[in-house]
N, C-alpha and C positions, 0 to 999 in steps of 0.2 A: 733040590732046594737046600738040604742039609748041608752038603760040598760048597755053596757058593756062602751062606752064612759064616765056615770054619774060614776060607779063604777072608772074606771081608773083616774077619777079626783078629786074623793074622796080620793083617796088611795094618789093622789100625793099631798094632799094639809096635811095628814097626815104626809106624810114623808117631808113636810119644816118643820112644826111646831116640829117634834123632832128634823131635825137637830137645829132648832132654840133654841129649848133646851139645847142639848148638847152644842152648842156654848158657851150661857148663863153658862154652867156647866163650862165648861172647865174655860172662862176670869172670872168669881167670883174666884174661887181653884188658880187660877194663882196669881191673886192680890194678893189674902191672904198670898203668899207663899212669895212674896216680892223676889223672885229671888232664895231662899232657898228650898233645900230638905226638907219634913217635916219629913221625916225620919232619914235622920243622918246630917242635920244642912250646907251641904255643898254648897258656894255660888254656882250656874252656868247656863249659858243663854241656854241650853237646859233641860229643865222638860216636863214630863208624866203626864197627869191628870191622877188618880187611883181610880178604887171604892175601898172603902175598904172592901168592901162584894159585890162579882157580885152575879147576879140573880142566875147565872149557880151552883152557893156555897150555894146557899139557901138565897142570898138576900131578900129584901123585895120588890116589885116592888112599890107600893108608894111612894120609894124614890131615883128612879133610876136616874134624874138628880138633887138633892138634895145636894147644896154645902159641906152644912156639913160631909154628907156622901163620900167625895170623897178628896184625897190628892194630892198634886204636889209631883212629886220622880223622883229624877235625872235618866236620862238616858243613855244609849249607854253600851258599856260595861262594864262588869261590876258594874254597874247603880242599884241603889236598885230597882228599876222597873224589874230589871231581875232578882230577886231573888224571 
């Protein structure tokens, strides 16, 4: 019983520190973006953080919350994020 409580508290202190990340991920991409798609320029108060390469496409995991690697893109429909 002891072993599976150390395990589940491990794992949940993993999972803050990524959401902590992504967080981090998302408001750097956002600033940068300054309110702008970085795909086709256009102002608007709803954007999408974006990998530019997910894991699932052959990303690289080194740099899965990695500013650089990731774009603000307008959303909803239509929204270059849906394309």
């Amino acid at each position: 019983m002891r072993r599976r409580r150390t395990r589940l508290k491990r794992f949940g202190k993993r999972a803050a520190r990524e959401r902590e990340a992504l967080e981090r991920f998302r408001f750097v991409v956002l600033e940068r973006a300054g309110g702008r798609c970085e795909r086709c320029g256009t102002r608007t108060d709803h954007l999408d953080t974006h990998h530019k390469r997910p894991r699932s496409r052959g990303g690289p995991p080194e740099v899965k919350h990695d500013p650089a690697h990731g774009a603000a893109l307008c959303g909803g429909p239509g929204g270059c994020h849906r394309l």
